[in-house]
Backbone as CSV, one residue per row, in Angstrom:
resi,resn,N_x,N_y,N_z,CA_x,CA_y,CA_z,C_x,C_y,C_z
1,UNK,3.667,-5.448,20.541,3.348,-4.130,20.002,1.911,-4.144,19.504
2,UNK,1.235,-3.158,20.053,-0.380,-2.641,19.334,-0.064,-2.026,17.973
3,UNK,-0.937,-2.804,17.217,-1.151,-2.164,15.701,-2.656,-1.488,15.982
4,UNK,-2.090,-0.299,15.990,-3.027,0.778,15.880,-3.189,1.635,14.642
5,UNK,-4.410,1.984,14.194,-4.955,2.127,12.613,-4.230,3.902,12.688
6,UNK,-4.742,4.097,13.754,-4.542,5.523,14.602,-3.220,6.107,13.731
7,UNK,-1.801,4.905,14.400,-0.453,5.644,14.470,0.082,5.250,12.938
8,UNK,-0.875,3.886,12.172,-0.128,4.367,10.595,-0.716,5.477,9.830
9,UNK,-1.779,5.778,10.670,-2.467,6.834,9.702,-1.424,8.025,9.680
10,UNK,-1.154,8.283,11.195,-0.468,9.425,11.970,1.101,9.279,11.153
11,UNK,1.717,8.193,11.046,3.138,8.098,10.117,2.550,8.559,8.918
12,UNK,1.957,7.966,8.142,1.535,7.926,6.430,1.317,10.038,6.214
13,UNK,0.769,10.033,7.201,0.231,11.542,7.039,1.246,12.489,7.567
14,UNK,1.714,12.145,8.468,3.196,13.024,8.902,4.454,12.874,7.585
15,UNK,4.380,12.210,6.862,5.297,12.155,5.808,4.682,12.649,4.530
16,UNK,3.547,12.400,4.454,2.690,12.855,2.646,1.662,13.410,2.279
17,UNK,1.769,14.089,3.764,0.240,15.123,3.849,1.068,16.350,3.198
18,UNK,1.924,16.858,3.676,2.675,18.407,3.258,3.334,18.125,2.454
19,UNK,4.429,17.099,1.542,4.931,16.864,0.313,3.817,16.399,-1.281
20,UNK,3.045,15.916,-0.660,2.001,15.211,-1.637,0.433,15.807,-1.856
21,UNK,0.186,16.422,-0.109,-0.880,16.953,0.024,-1.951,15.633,-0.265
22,UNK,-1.532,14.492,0.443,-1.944,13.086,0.612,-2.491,12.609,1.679
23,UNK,-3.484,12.281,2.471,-4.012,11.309,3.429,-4.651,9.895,3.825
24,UNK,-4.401,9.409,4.803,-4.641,7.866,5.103,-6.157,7.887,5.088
25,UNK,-7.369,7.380,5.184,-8.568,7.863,5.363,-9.247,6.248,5.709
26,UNK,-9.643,6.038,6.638,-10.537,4.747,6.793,-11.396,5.194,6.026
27,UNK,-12.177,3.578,5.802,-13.326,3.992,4.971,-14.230,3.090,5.077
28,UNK,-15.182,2.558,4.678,-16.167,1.406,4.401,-15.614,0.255,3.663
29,UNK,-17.018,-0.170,2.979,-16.945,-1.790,2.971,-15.657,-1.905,1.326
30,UNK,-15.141,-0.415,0.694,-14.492,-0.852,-0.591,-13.308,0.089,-0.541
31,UNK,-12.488,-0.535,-0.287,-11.224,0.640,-0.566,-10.821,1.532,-1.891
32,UNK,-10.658,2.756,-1.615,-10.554,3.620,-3.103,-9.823,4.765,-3.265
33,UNK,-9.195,5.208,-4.344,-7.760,6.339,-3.989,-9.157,7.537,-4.410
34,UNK,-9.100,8.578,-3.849,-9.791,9.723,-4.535,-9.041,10.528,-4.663
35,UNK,-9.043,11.412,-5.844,-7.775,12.736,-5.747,-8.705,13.906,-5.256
36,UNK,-8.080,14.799,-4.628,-8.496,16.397,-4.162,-9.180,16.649,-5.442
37,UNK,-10.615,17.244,-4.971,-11.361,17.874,-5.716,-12.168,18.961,-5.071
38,UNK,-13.275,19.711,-5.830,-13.909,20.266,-5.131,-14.653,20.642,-3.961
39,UNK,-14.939,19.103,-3.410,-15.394,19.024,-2.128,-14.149,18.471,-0.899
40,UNK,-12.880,18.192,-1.405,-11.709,17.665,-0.782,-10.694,18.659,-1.350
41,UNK,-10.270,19.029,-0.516,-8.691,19.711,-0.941,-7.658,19.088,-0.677
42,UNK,-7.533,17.733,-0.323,-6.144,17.050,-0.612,-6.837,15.370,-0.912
43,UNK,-5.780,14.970,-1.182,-5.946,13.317,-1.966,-6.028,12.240,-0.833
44,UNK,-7.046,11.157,-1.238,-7.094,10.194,-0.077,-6.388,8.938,-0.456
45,UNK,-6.094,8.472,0.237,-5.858,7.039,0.308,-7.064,6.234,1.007
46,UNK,-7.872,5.452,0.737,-8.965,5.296,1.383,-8.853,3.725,1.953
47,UNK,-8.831,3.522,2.932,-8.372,2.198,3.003,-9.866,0.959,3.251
48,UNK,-10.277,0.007,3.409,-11.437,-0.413,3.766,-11.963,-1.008,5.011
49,UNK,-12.952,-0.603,5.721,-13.177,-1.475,7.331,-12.431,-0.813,8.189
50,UNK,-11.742,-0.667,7.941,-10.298,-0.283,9.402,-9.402,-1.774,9.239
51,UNK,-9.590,-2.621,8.548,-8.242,-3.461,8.250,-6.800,-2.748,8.425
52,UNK,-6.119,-3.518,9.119,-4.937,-3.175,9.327,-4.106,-3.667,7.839
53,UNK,-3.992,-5.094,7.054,-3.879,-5.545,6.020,-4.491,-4.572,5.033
54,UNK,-5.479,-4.210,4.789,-6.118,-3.317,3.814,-5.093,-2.071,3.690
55,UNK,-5.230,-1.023,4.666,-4.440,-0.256,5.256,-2.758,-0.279,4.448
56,UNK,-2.265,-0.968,4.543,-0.732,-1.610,4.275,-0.736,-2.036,2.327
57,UNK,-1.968,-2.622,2.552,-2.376,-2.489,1.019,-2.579,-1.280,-0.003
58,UNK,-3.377,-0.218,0.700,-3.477,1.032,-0.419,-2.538,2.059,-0.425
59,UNK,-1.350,1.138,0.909,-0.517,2.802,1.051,0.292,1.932,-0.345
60,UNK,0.641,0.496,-0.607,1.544,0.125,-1.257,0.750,0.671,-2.782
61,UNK,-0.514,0.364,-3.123,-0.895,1.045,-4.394,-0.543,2.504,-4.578
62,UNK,-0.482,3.394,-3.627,-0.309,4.528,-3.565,1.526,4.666,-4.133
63,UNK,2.146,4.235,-3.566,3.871,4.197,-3.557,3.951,3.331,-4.726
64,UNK,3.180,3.353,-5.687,3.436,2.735,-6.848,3.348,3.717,-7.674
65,UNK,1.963,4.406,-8.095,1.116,5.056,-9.056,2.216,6.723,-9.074
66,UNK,2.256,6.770,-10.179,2.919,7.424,-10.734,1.858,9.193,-10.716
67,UNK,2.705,10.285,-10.679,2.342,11.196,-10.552,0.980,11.373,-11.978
68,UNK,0.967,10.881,-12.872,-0.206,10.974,-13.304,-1.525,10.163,-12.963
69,UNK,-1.250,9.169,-12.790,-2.023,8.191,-12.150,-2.548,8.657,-10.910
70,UNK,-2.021,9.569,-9.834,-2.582,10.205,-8.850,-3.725,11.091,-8.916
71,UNK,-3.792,10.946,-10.508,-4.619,12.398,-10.511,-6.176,11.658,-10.877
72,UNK,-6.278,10.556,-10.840,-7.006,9.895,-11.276,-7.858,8.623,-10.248
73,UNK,-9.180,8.589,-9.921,-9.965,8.077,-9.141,-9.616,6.525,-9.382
74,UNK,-9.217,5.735,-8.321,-8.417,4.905,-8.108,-7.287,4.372,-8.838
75,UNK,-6.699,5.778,-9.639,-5.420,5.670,-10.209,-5.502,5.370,-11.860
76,UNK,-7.286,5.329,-12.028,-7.566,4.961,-13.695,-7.605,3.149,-13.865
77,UNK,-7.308,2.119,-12.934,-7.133,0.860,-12.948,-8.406,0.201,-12.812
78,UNK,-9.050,-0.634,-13.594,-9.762,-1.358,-13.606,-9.873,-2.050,-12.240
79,UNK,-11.384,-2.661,-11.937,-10.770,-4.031,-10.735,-12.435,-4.514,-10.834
80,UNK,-12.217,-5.671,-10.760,-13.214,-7.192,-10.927,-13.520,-7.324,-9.413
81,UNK,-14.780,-7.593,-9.225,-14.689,-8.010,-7.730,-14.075,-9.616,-7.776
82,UNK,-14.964,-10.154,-6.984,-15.177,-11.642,-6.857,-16.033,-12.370,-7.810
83,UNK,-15.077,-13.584,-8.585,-16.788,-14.290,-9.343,-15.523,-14.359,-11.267
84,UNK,-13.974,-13.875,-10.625,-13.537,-13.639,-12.154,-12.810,-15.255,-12.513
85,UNK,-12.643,-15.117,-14.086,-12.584,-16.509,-14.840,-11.027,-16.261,-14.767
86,UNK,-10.481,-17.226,-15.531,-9.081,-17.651,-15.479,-8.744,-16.344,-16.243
87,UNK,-8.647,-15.943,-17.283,-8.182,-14.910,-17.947,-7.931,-13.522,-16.923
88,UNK,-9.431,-12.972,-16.537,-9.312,-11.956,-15.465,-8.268,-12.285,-14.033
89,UNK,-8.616,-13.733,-13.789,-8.013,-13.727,-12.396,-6.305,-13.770,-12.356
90,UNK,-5.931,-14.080,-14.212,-4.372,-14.470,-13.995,-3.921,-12.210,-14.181
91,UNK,-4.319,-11.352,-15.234,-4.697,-10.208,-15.106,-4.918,-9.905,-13.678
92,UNK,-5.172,-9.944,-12.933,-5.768,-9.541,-11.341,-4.232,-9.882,-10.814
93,UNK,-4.133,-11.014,-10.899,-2.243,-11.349,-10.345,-1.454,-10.526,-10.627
94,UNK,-1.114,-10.670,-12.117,0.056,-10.077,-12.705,-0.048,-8.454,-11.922
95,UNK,-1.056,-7.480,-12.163,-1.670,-6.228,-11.522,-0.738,-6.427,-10.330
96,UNK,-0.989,-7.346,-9.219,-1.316,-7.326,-7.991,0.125,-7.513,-7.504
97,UNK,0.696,-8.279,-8.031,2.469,-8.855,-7.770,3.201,-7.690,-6.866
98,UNK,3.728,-6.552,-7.571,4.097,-5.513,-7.287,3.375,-4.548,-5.862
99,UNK,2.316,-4.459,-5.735,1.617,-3.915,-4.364,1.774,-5.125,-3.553
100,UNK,1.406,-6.076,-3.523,1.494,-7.304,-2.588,2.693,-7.512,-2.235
101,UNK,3.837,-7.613,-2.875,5.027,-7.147,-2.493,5.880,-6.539,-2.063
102,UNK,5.213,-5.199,-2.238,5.063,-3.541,-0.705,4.346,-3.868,0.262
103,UNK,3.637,-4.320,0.029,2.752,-4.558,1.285,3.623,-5.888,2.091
104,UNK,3.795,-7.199,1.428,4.482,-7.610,2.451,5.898,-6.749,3.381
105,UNK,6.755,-6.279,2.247,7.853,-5.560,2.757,6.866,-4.780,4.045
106,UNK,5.935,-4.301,4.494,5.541,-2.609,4.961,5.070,-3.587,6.279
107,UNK,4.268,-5.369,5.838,3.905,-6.017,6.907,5.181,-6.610,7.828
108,UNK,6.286,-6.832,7.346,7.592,-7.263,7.603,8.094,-5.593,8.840
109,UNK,8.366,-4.322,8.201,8.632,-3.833,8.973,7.807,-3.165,10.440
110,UNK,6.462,-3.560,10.144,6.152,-3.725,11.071,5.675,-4.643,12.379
111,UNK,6.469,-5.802,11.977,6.399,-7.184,12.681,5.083,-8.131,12.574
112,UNK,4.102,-7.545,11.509,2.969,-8.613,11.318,3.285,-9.618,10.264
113,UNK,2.328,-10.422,10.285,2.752,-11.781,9.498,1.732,-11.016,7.875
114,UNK,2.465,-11.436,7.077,1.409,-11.033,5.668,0.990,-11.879,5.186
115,UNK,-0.398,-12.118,3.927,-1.313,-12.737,3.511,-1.127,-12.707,2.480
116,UNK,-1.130,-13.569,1.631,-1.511,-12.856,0.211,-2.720,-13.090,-0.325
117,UNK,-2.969,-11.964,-1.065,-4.967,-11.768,-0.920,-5.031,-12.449,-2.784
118,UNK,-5.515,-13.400,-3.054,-5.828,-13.726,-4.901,-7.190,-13.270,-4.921
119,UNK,-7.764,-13.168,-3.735,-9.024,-11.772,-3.674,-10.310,-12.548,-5.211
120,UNK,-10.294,-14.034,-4.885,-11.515,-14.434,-5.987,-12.051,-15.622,-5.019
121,UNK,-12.938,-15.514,-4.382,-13.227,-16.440,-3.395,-14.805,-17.059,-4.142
122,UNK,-15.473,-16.105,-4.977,-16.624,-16.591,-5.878,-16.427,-16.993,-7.414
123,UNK,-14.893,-17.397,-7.690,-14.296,-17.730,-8.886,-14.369,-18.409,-9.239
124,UNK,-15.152,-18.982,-10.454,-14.812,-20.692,-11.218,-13.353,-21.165,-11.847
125,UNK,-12.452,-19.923,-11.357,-11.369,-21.281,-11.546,-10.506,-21.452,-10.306
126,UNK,-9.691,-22.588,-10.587,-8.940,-22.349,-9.407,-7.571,-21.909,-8.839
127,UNK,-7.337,-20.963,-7.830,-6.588,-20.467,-7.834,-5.285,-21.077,-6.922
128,UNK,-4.200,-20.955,-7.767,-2.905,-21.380,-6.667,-2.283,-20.604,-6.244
129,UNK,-2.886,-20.250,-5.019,-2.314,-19.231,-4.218,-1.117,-19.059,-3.760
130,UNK,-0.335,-20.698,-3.943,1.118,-21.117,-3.143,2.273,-20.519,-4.655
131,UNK,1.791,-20.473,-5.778,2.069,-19.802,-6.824,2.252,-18.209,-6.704
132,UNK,1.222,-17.605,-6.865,1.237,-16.830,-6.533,2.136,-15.868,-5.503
133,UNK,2.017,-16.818,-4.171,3.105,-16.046,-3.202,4.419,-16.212,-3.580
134,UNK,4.555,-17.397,-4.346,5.970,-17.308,-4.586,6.719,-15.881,-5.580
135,UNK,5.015,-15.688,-6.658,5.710,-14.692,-7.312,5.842,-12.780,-6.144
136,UNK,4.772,-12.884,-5.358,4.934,-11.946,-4.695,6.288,-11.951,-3.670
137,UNK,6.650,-13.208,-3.096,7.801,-12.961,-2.560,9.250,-12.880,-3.174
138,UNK,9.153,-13.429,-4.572,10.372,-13.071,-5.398,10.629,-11.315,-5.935
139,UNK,9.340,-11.088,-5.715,9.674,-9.540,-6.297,9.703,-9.092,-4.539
140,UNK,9.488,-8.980,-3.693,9.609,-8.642,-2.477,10.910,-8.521,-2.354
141,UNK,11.722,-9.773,-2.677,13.326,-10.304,-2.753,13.664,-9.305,-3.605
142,UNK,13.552,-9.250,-4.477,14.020,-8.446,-5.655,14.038,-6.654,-5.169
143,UNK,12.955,-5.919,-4.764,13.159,-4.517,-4.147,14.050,-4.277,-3.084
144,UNK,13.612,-5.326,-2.418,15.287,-5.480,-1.121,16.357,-5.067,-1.622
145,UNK,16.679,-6.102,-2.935,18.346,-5.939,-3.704,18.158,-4.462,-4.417
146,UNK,17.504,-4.138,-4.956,17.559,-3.177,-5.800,16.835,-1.674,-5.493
147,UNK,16.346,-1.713,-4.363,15.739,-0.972,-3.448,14.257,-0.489,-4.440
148,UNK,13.530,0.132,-2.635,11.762,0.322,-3.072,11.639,1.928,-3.992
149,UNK,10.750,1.846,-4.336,10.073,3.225,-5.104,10.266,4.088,-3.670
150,UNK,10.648,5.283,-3.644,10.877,6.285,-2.702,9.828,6.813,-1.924
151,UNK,8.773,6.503,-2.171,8.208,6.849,-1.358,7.585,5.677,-0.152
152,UNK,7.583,4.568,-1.079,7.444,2.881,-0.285,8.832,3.469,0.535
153,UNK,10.090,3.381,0.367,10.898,3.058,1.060,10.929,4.242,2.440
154,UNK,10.549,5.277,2.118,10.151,5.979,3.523,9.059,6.208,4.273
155,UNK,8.048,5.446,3.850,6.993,4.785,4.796,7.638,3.319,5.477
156,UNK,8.373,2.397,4.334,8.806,1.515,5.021,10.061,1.836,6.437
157,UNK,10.847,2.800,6.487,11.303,3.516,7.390,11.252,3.812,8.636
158,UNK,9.889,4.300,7.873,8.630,4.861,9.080,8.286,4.006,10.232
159,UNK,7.854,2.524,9.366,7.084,1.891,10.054,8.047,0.915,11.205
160,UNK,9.081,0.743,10.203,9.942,0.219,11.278,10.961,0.520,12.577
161,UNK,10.727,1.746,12.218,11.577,2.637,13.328,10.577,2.778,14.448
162,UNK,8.984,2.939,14.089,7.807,2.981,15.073,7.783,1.472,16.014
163,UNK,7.835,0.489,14.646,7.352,-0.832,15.657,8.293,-1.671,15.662
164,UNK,9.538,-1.647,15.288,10.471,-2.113,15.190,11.759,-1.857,16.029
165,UNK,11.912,-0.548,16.309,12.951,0.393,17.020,12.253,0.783,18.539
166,UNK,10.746,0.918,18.409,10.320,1.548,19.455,10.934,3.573,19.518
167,UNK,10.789,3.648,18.437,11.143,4.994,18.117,9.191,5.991,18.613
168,UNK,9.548,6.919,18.579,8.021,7.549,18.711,7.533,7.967,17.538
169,UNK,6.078,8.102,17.299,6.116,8.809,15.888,6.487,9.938,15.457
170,UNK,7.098,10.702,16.111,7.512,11.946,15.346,8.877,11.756,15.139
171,UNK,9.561,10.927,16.070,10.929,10.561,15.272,10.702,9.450,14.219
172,UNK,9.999,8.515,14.236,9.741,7.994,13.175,9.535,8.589,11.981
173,UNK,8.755,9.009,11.857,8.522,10.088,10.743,9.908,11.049,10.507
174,UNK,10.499,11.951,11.492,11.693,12.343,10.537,12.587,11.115,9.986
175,UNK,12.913,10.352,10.554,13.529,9.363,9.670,12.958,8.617,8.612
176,UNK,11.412,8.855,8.408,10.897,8.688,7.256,11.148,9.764,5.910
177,UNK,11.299,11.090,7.048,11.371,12.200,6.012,13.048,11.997,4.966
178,UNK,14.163,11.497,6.074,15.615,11.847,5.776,15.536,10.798,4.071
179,UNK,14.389,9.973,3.485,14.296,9.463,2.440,13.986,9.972,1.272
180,UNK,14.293,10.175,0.080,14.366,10.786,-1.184,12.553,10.566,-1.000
181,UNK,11.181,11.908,-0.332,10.307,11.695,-0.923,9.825,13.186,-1.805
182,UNK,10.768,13.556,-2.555,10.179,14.729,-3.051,9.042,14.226,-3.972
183,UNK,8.356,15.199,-4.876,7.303,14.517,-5.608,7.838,13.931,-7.078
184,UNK,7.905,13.367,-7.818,8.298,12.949,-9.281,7.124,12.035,-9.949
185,UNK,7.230,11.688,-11.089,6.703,11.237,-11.431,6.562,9.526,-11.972
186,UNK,7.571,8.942,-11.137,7.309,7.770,-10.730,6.589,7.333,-9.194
């Protein structure tokens, strides 16, 4: 199967463009949520490069952030580039657990292998990344049993009925739709 940037844009937006008034948006070298404003009339998801991983990454920040948090330029959340100390970088984890954990679920239904990003490659301390995944794949484990935030779980839907089922995208997408995504404020 081709992972095309094209057809998650085309799922992501067939499900949360008309409920959310939400879009997928490639972007440059920094990924960033913008909300509808004056010069935009609906909200981006901005993903970075055309990464397919990136991509899978901001839809999972997105299916997190809570209806106030949407209203807010990358959701109101701080972020460190590269270059952070032990304090920031264990902060950067804890943050990160929960999206990295949608994102694997979202890389799973669509048959790619996932990464986990500790995203400090100019850091003086050092990072255990094999740590780390363990905590991202225990909470991964954990949404399985107890199921995803509603709107993760009908993108996750989405994606697997597309590359998983060999479904087309517009049936993909209604079976993304048949998922609790009205708007709320989780």
């Amino acid at each position: 199967m081709t992972h095309r940037l094209d057809d998650v844009i085309a799922l992501f937006d067939g499900l949360f463009h008309d409920t959310f008034n939400t879009r997928l948006v490639r972007g440059g070298d920094e990924p960033l949520y913008r909300p509808a404003d004056a010069g935009c009339p609906f909200h981006r998801v901005i993903f970075a490069r055309g990464f397919f991983a990136s991509t899978l990454h901001e839809v999972s920040h997105w299916c997190i952030a809570g209806e106030y948090r949407r209203t807010l330029v990358d959701y109101g959340y701080w972020y460190l580039p590269d270059g952070r100390d032990a304090d920031q970088q264990r902060a950067f984890e804890a943050a990160e657990i929960s999206p990295q954990a949608l994102e694997m679920l979202f890389s799973q239904a669509c048959g790619r292998q996932f990464h986990v990003s500790v995203d400090n490659l100019g850091g003086e301390v050092e990072v255990d990344r094999d740590a780390f995944r363990a905590r991202v794949e225990a909470r991964a484990a954990r949404y399985d049993r107890e199921g995803l935030p509603a709107r993760a779980e009908a993108f996750r839907v989405a994606l697997a009925a597309y590359y998983r089922e060999g479904l087309s995208l517009e049936e993909s997408i209604v079976l993304g739709r048949h998922q609790p995504v009205a708007p709320s404020p989780a």
